[in-house]
Backbone as a ProteinNet text record, in pm:
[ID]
protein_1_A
[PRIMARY]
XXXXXXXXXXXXXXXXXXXXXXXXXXXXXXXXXXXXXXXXXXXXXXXXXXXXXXXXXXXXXXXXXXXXXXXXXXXXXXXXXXXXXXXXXXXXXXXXXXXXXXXXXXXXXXXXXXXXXXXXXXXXXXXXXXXXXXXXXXXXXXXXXXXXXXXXXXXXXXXXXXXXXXXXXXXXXXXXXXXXXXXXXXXXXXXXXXXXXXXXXXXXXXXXXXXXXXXXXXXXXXXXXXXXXXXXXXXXXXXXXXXXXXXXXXXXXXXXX
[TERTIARY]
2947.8	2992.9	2875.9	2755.6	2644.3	2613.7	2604.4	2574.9	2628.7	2804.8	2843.6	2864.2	2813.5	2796.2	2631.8	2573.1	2431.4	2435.9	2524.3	2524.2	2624.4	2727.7	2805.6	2703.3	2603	2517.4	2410.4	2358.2	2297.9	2346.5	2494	2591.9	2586.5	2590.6	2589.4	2525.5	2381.3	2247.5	2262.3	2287.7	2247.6	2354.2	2474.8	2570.7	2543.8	2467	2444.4	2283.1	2231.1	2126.3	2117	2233.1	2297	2349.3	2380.7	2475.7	2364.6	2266.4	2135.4	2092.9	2082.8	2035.3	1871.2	1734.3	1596	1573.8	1507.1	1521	1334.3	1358.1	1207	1091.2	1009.6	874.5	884.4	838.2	822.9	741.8	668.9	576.2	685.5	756.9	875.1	952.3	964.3	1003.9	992.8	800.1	707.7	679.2	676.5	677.3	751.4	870.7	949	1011.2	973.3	941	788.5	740.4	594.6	644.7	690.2	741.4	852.7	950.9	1010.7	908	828.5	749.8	657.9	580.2	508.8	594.2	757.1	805.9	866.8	870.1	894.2	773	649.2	497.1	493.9	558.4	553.4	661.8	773.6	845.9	817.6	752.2	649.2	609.3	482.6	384.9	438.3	537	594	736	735.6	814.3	952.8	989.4	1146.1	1170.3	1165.6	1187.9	1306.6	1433.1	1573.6	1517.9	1468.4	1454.6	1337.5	1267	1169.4	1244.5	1304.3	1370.5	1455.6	1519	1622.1	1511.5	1434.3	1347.9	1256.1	1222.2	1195.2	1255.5	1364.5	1484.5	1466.5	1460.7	1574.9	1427.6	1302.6	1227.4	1197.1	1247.1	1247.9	1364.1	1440.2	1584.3	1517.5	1430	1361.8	1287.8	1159.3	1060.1	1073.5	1107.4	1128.1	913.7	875.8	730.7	638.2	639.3	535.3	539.1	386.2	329.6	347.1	297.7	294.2	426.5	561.8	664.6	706.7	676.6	720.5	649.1	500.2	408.9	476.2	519	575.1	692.8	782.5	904.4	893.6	750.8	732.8	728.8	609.8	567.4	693.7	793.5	889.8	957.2	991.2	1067.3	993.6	842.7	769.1	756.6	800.5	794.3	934.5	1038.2	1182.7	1225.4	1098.7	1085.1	1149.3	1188.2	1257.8	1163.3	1065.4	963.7	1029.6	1139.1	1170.3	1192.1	1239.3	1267.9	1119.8	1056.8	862	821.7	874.7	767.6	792.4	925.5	1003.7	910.5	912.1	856.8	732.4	627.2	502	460.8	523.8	537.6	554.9	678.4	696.1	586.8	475.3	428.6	292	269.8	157.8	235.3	320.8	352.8	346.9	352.5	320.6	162.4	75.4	-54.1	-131.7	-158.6	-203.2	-349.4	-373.1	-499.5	-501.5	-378.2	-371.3	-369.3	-493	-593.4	-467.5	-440.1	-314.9	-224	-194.8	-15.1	-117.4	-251.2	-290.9	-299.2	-361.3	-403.1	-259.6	-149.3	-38.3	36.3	40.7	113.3	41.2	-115.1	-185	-166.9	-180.6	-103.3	64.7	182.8	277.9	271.9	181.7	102.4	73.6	-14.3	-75.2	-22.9	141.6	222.1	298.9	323.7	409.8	297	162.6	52.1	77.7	81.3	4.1	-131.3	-223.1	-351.7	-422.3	-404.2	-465.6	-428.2	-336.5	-237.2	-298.3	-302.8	-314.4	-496.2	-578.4	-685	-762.7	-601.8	-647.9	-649.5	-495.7	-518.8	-579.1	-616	-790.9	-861.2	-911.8	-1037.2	-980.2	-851.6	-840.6	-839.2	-822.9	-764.7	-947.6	-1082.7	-1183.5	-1292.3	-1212.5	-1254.5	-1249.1	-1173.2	-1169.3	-1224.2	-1348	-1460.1	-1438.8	-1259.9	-1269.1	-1156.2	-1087.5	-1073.9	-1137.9	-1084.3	-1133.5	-1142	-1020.7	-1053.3	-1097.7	-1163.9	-1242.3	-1251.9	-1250.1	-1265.7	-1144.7	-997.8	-923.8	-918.6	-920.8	-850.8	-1021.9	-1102.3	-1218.9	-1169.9	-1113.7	-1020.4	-901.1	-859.4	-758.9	-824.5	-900.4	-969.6	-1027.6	-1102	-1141.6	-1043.6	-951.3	-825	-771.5	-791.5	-708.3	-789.6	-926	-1015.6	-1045.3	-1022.7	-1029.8	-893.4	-825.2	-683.5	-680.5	-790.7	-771	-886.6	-914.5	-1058.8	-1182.8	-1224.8	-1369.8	-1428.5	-1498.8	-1548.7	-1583.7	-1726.7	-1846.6	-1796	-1692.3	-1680.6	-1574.5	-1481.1	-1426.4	-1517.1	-1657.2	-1727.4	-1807.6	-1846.5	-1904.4	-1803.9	-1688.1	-1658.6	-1590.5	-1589.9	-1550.2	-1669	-1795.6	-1888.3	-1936.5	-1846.5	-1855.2	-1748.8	-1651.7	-1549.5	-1552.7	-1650.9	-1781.5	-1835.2	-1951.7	-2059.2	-1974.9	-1832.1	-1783.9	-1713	-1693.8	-1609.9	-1630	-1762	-1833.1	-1669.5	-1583.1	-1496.7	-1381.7	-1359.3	-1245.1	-1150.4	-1098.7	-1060.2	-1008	-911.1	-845.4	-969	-1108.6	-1179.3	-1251.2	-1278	-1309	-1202.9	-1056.7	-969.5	-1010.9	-1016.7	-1027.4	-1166.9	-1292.9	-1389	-1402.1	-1336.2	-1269.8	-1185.2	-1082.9	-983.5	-1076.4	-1154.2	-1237.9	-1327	-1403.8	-1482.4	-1384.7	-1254.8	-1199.2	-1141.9	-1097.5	-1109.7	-1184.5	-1336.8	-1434.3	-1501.9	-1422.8	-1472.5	-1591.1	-1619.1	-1720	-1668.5	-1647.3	-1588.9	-1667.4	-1807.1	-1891.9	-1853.3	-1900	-1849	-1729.5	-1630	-1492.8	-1465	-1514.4	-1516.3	-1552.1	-1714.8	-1767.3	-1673.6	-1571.5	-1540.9	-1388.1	-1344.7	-1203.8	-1250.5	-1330.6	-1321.9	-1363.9	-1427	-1443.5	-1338.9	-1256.5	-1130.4	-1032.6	-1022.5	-957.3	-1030.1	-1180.4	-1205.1	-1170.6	-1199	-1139.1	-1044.4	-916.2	-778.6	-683.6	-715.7	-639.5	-450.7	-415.3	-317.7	-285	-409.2	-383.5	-392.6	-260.5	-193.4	-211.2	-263.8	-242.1	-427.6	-508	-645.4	-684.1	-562.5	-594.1	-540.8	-436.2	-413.3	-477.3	-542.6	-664.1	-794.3	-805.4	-932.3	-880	-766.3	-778	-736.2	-707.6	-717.2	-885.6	-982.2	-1102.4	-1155.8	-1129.3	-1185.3	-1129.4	-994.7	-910.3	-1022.2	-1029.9	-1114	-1260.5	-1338.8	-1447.5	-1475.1	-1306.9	-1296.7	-1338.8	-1278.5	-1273.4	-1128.7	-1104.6	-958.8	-915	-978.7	-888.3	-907.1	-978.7	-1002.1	-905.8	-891.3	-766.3	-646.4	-603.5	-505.4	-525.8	-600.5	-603.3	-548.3	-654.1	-597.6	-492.4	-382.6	-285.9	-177.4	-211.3	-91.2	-94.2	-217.2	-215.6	-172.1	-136.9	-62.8	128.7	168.6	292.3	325.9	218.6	225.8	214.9	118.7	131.4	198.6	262.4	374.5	441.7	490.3	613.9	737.1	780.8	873.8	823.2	676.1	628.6	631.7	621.1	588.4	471.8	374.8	231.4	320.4	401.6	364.6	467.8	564.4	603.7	535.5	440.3	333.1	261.7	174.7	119.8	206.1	334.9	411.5	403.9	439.5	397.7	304.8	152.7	66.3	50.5	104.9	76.7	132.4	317.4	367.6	310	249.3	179.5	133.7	-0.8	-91.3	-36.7	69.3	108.9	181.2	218.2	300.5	139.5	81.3	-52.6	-94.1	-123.9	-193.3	-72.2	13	137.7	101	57.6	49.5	-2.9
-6469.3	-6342.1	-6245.3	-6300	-6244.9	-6160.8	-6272.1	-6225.7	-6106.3	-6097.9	-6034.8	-5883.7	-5905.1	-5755.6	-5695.7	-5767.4	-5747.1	-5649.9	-5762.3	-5639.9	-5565.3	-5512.1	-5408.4	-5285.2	-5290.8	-5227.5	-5162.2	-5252.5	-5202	-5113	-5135.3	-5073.9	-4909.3	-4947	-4769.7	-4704.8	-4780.4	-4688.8	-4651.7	-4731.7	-4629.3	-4587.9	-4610.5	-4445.2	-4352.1	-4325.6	-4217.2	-4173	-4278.5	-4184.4	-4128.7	-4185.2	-4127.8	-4031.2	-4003.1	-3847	-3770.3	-3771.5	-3680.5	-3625.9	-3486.6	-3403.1	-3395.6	-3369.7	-3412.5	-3254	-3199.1	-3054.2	-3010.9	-2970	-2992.8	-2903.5	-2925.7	-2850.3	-2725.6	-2636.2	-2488.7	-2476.1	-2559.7	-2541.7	-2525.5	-2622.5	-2619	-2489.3	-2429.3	-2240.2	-2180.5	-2210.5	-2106.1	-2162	-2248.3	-2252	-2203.9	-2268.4	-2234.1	-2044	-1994.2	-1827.5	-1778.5	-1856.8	-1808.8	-1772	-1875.9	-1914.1	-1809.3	-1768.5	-1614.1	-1460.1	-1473.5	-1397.9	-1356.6	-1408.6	-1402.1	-1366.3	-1457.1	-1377.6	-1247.7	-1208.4	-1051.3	-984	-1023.3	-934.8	-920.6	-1023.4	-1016.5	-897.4	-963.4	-790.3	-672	-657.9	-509.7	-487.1	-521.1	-510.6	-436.4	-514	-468.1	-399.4	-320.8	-233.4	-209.7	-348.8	-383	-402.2	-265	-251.3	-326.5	-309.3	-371.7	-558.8	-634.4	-770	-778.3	-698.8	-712	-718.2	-617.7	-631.1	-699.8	-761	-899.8	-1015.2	-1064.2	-1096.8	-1142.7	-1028.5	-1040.7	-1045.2	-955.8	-978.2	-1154.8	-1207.5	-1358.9	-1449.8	-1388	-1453.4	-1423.7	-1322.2	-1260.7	-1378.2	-1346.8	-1497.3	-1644.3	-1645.6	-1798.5	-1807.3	-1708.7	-1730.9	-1632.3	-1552	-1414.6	-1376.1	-1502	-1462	-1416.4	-1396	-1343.4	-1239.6	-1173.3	-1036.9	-992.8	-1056.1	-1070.8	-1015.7	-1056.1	-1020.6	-884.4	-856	-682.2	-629.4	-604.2	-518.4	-528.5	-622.1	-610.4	-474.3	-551.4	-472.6	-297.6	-311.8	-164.8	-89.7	-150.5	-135.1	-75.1	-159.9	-159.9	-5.8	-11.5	99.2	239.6	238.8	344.9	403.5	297.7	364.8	393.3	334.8	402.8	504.4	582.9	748.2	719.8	576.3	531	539.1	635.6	658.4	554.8	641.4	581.2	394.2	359.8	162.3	138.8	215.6	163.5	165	268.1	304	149.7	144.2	18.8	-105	-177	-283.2	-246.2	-145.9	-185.9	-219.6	-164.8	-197.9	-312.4	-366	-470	-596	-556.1	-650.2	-644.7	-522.3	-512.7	-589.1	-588.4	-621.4	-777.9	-858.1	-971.9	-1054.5	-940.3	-940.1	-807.3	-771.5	-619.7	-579.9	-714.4	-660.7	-655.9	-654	-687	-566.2	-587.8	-441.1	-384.8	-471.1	-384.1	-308.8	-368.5	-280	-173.1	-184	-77.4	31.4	25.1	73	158.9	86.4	116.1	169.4	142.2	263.6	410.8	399.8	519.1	622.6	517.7	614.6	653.4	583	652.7	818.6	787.1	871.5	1036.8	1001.6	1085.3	1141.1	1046.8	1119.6	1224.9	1218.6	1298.9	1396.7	1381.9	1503.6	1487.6	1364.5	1324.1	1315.5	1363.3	1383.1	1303.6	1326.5	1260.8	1104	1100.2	947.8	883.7	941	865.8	801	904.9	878.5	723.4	732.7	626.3	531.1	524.8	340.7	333.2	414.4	379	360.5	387	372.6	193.9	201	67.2	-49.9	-14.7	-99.8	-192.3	-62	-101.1	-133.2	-180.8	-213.4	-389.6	-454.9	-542.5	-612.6	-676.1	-710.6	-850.4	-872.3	-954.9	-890.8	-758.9	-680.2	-683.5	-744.5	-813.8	-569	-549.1	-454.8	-286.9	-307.3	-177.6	-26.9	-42	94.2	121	67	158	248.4	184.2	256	352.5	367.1	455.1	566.5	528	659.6	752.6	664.9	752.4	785.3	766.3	820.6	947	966.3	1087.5	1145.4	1118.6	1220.8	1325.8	1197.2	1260.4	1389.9	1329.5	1434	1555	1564.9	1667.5	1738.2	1699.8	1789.6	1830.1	1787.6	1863.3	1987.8	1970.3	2106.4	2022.5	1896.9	1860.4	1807.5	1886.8	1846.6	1733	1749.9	1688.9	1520.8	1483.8	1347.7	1307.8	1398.9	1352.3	1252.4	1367.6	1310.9	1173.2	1192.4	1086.7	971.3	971.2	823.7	772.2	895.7	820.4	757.5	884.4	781.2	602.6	592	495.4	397	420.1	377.9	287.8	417.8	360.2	279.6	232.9	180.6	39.2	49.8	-79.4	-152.2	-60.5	-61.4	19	3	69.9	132.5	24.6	62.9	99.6	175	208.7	384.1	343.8	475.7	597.7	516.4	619.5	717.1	674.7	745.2	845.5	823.6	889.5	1016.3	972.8	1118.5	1222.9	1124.7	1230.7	1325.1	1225.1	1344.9	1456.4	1382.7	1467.7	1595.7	1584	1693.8	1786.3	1698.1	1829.1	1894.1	1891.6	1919.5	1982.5	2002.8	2111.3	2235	2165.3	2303.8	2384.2	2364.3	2411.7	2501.5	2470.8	2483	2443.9	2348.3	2255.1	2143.2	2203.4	2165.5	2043.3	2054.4	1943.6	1820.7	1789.6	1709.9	1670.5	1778.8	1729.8	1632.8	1653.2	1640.6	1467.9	1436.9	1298	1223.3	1267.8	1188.2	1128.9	1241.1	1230.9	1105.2	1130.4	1021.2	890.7	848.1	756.9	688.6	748.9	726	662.9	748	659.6	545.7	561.5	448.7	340.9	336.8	194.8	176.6	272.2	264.8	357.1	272.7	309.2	374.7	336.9	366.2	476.9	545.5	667.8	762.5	833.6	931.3	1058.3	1086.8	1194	1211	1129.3	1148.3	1241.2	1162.6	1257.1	1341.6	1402.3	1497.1	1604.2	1593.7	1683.5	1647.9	1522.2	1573.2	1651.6	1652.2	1719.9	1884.4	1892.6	2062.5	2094.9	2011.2	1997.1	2074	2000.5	1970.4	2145.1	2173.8	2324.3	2447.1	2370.5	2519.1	2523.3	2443.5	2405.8	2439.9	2528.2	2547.4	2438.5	2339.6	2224.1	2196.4	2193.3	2268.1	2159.5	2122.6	1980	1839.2	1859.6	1729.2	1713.7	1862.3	1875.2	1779.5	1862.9	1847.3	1662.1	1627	1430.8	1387.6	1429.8	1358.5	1397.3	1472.6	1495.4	1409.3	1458.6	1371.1	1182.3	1164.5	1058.1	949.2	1055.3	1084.5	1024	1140.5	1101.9	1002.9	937.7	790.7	687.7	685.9	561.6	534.6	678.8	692.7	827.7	805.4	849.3	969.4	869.6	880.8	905.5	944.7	950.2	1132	1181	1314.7	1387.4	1294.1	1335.2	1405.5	1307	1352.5	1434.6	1499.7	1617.7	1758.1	1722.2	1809.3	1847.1	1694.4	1726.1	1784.5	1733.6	1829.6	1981.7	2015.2	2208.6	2203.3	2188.2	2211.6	2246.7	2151.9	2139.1	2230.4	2249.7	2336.8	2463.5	2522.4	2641.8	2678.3	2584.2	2562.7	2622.1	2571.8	2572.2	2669.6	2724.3	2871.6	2978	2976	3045.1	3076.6	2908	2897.6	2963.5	2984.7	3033.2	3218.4	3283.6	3392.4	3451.8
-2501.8	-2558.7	-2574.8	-2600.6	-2657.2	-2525.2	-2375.9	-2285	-2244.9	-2240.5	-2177	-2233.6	-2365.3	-2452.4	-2458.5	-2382.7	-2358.5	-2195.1	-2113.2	-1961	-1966.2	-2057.9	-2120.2	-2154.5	-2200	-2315.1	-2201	-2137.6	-1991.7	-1894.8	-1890.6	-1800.6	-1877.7	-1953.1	-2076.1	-2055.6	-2090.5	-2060.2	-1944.9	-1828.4	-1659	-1630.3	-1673.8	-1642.8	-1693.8	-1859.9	-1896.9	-1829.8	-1816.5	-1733.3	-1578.8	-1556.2	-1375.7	-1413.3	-1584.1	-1541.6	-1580.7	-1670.4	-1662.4	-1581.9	-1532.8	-1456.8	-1458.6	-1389.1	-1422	-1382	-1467.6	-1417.8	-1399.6	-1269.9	-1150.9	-1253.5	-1278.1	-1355.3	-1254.5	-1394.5	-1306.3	-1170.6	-1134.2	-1027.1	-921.8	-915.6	-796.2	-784.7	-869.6	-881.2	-867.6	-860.3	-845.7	-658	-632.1	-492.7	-383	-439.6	-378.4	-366.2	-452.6	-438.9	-415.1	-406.5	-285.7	-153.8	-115.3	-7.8	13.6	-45.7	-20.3	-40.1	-136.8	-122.8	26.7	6.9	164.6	270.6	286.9	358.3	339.8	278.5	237.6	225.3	205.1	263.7	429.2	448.5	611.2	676.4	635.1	633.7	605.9	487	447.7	535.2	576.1	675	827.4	880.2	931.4	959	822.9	822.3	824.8	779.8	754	598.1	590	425.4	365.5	384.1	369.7	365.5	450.8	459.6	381.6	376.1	242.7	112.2	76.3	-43.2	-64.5	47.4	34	-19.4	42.1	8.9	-95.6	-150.3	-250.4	-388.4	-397.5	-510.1	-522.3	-392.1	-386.1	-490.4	-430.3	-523.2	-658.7	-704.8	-849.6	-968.8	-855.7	-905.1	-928.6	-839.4	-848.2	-916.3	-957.5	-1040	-1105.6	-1208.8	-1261.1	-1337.6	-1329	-1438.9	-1300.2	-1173.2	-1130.3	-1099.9	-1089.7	-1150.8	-1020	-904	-686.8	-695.4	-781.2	-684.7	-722.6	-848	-957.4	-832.3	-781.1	-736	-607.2	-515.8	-396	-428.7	-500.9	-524.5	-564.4	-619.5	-638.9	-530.8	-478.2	-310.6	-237.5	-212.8	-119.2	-167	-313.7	-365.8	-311.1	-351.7	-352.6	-199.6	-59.5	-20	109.5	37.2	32.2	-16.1	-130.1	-200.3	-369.1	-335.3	-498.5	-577	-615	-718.5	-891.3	-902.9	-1041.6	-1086.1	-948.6	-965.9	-914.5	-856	-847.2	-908.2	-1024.8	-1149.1	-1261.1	-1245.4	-1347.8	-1298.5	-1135.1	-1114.3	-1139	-1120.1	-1132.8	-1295.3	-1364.3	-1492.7	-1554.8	-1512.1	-1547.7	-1490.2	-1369.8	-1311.5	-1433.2	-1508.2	-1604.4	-1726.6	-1761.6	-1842.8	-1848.1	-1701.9	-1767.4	-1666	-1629.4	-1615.2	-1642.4	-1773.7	-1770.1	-1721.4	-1666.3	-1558.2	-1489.2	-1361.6	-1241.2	-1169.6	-1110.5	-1031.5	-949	-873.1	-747.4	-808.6	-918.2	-968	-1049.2	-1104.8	-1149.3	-1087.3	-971.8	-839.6	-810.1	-772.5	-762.6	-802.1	-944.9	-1013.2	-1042.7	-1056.4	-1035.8	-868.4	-792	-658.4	-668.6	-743.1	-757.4	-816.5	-956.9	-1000.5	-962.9	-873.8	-757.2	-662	-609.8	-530.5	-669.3	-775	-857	-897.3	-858.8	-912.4	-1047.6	-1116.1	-1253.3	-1237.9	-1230.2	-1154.8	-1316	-1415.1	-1526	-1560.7	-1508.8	-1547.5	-1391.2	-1314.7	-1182	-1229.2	-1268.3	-1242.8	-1378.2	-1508.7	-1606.7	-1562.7	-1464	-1377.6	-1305.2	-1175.5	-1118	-1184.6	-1278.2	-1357.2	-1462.9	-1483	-1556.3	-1436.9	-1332.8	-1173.4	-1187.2	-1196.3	-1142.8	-1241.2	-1378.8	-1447.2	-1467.3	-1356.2	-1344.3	-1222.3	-1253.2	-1184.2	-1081.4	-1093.2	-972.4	-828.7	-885.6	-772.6	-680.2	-567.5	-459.1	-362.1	-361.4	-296.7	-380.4	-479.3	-518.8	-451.5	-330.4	-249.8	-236	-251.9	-230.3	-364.5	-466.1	-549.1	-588	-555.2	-529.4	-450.7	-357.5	-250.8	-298.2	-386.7	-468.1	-584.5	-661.7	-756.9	-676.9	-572.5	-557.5	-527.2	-424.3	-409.2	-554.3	-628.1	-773.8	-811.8	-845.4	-875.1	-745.2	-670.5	-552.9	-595.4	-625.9	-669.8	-782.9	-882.9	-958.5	-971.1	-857.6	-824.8	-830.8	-857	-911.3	-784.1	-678.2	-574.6	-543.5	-684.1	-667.4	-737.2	-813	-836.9	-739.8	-664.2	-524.3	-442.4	-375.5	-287.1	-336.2	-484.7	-564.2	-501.2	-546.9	-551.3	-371.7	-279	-173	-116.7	-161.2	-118.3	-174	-289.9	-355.9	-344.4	-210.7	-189.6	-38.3	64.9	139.1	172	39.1	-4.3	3.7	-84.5	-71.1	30.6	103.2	294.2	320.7	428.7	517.6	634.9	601.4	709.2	693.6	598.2	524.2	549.5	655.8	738.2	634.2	576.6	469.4	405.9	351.4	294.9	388.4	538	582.4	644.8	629.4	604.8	546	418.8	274.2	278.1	372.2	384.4	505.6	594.4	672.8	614.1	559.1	484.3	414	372	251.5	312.3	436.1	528.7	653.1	642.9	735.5	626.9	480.4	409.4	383.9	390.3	385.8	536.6	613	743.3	805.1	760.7	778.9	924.7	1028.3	1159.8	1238	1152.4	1265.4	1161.2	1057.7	933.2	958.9	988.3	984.7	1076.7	1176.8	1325.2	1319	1264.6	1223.2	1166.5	1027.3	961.2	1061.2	1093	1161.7	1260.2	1368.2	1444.3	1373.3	1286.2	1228.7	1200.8	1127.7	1054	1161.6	1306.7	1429.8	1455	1463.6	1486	1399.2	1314.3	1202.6	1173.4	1216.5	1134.2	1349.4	1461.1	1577.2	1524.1	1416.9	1400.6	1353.3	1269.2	1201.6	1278	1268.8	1319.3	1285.4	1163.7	1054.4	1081.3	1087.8	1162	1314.8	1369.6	1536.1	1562.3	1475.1	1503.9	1433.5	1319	1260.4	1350.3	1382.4	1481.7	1640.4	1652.5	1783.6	1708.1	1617.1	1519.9	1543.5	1492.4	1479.7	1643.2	1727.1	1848.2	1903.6	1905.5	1928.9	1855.4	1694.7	1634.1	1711.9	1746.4	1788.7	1943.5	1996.1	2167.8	2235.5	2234.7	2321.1	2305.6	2374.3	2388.8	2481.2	2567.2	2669.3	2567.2	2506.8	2382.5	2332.7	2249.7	2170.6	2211.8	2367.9	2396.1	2436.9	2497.4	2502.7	2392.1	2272	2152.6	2120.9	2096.8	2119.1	2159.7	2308.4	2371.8	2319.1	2299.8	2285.7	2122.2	2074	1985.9	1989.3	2083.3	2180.2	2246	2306	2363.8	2247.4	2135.2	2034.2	1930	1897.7	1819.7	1802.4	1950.5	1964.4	1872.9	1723	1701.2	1546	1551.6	1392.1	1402.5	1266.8	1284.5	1304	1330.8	1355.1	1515	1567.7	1727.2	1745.9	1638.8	1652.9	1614.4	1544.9	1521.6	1650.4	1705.4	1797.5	1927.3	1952.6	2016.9	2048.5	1922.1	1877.7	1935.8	1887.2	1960	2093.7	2160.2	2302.4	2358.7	2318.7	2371.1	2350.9	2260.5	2217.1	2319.9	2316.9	2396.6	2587.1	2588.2	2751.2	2771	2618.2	2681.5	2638.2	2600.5	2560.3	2743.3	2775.6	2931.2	2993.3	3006.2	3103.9	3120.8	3000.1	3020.1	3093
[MASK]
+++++++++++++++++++++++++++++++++++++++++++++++++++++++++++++++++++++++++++++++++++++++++++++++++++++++++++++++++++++++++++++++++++++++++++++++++++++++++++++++++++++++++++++++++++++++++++++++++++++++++++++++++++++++++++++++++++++++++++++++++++++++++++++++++

């Protein structure tokens, strides 16, 4: 009797612990939305905004505590023109890392597109106050932008050159000295920085077609027109190369006369 109320009693314990559910340590949560993450950086990157944001939502569901997926999601919003749900995720990505240089960085360039020129320039300055910001020069590039818009030349040029110093190869900054060196009419300057800027960044569009402006004011005029067209051939379907379009046509009804 003793026995058979002894493997009765056994039988209890492992049905109730077969119906216990074992619920996986957060690491498994957090992996397993890495792993959606990244693929939705990969979508960013290349420009499938919609499968990015599928994407990433799906890892927000899985891990809701990382700071990587708010700043993606901002990302994606900010540049679908959804300023206001960018402004919400980058926020929320400070809110549960308030040092995290990128979303600083990030929400100071939302910033900067709305010409908060004072608000843009607190989170650059809070972005590069954190000394393991791996990339420093960008948000150096938007710090001078900020300050160039708000009239202050001389800490513009200060910090792209300090943007530079930290990537020698950092195309975007050599736009920006480019831009400020064709408002000035400073055409040979302009001229240096512009091609630089193609050189390190073949994709920038918004570069060659101010250096072939550059090359037109400067009467080199078949330059112009190369860089230009070549414009039309690498992207096509961007508005740099309806710009550079105008041009050309100008240009060929000008030569027609």
């Amino acid at each position: 009797m003793h026995k058979l109320l002894l493997i009765v009693s056994i039988l209890l314990v492992l049905t109730t612990l077969g119906c216990q559910s074992v619920e996986p340590p957060p690491e498994f949560y957090h992996e397993r939305a890495d792993v959606l993450l990244q693929r939705a950086i990969i979508y960013y990157n290349e420009g499938q905004l919609a499968k990015a944001l599928s994407e990433a939502l799906k890892a927000k569901e899985v891990y809701p505590n990382d700071p990587e997926i708010y700043n993606l999601l901002g990302l994606i919003y900010m540049d679908r023109g959804d300023l206001t749900e960018a402004e919400k995720y980058f926020r929320k990505a400070l809110e549960i890392r308030p040092d995290f240089p990128e979303a600083l960085n990030n929400l100071g360039s939302l910033y900067l597109i709305l010409g908060k020129y004072e608000e843009a320039i607190s989170y650059f300055q809070k972005a590069l106050q954190n000394p393991f910001y791996q990339k420093p020069f960008i948000a150096y590039t938007n710090l001078a932008w900020a300050y160039y818009k708000l009239g202050d030349e001389e800490k513009a040029l200060f910090y792209l050159n300090k943007a530079l110093e930290s990537n020698p190869r950092y195309s975007l900054a050599y736009f920006y000295r480019g831009m400020m060196a064709l408002q000035k009419g400073e055409l040979e300057k302009a001229r240096i920085n512009f091609r630089r800027a193609v050189r390190f960044n073949r994709q920038d569009m918004a570069a060659r077609y101010f250096l072939g402006l550059v090359y037109y004011r400067m009467g080199e005029v078949e330059k112009a027109k190369k860089i230009w067209r070549s414009i039309l051939q690498l992207a096509p379907e961007s508005k740099w190369a309806l710009k550079a379009e105008d041009k050309l046509l100008t240009l060929e009804e000008l030569e027609g006369k």
